[in-house]
SEVO-526888 format. One record per residue (C-alpha): x, y, z; residue in three letters. Coordinates in steps of 0.1 Angstrom, whole numbers. Layout:
N
REC, X, Y, Z, ALA .
...
% end
This chain:
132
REC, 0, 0, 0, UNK .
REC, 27, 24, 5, UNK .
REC, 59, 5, -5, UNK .
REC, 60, 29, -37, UNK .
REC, 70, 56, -12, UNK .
REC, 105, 42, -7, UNK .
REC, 137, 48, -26, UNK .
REC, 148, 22, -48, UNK .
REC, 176, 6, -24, UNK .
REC, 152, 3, 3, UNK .
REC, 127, -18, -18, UNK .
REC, 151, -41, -27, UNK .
REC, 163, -38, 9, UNK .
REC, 122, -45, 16, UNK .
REC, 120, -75, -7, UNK .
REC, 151, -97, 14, UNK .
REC, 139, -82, 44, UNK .
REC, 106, -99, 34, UNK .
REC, 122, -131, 18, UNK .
REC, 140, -135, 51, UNK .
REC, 103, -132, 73, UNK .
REC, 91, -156, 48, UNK .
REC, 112, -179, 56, UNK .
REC, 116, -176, 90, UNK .
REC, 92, -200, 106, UNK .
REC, 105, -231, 81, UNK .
REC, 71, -223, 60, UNK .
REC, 78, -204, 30, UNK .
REC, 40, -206, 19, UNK .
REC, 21, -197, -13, UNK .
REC, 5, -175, 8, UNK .
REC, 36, -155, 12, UNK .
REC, 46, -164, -20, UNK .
REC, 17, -142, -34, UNK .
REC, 21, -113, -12, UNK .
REC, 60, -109, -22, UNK .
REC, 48, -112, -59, UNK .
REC, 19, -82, -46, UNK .
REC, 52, -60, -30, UNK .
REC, 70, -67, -62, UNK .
REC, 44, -50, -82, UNK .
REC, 31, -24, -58, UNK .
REC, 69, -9, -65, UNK .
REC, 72, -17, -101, UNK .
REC, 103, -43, -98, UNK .
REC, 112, -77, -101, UNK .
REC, 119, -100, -75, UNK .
REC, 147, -104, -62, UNK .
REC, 170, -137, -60, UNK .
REC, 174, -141, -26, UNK .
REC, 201, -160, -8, UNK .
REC, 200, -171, 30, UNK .
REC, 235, -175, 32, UNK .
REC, 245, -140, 28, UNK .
REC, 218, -123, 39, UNK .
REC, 224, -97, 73, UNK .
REC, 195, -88, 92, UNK .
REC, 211, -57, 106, UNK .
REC, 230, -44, 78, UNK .
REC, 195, -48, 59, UNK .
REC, 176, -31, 84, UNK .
REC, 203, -3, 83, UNK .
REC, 193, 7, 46, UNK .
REC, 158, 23, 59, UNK .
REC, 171, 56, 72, UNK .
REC, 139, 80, 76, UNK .
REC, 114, 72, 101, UNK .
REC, 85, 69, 75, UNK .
REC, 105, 47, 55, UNK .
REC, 111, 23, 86, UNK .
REC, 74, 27, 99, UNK .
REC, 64, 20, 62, UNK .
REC, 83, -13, 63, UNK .
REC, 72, -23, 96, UNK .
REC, 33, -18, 83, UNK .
REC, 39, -37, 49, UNK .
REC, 55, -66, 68, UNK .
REC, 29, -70, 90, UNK .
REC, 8, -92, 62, UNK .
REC, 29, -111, 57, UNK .
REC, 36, -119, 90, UNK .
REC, -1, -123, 98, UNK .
REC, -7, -143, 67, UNK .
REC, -13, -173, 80, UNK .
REC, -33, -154, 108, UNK .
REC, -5, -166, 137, UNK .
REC, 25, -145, 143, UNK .
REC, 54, -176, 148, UNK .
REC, 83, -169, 178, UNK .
REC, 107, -166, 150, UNK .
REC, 89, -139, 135, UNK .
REC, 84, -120, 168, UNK .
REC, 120, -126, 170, UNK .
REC, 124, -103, 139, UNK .
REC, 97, -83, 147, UNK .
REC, 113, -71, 180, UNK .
REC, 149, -70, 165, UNK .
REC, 133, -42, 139, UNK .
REC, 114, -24, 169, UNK .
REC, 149, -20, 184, UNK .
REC, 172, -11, 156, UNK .
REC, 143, 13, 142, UNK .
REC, 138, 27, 173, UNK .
REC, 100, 20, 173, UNK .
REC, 79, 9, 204, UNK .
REC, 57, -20, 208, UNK .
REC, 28, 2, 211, UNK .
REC, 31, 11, 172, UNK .
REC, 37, -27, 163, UNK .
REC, 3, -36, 179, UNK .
REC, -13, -12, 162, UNK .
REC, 3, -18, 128, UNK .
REC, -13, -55, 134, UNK .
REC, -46, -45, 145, UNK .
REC, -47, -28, 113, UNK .
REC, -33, -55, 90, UNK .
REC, -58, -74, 104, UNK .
REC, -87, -53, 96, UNK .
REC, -74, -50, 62, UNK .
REC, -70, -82, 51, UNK .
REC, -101, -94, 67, UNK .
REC, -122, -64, 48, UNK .
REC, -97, -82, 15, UNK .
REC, -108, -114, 22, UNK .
REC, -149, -100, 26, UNK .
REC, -139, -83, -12, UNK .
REC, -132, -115, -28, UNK .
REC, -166, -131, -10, UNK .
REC, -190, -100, -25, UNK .
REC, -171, -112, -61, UNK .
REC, -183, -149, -55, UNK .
REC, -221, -139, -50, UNK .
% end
């Protein structure tokens, strides 16, 4: 929704950052699978070949400098996180590692979730009013 807004080395920055969440709970679904695809063109670029091996968490999280680009992150992750309508431990893991280093509290987290929720749940009502 507002991934557009960030520069182009924080969406690729954005797209491991998400690769990496994806992953993070041994469950890289097609669930996720389709909401990285949705990021990808929401910015207007390709995916990205990710690689576990070399990927950093903190020199990732380091690319988003402004504080609307790191709450803007934090937001957008959120679905995917909440994809599978359960946040995993490993995920809260990264969730609390990007609190700290963005210097975010765990107030704005919750409510960054409450709203995810609400919006994919008014998504999911959209695609029921298409089957009637």
């Amino acid at each position: 929704m507002f991934l557009g807004l960030l520069k182009e080395e924080e969406k690729n920055a954005f797209l491991e950052l998400a690769h990496y969440l994806a992953r993070s709970d041994g469950d890289f679904s097609d669930k996720q699978k389709e909401i990285i695809s949705t990021y990808c063109f929401e910015m207007n670029i390709d995916d990205i070949d990710y690689n576990a091996e070399k990927f950093d968490l903190n020199y990732t999280l380091s690319k988003f400098l402004s504080e609307k680009s790191k709450k803007i992150v934090l937001l957008e992750v959120m679905a995917l996180i909440y994809s599978d309508e359960y946040i995993h431990l490993e995920e809260q893991k990264i969730i609390d590692i990007m609190l700290e280093k963005f210097e975010l509290n765990n107030t704005i987290s919750n409510i960054y979730l409450e709203w995810t929720k609400t919006i994919l749940a008014v998504s999911e009502q959209g695609k029921l009013l298409l089957e009637l």
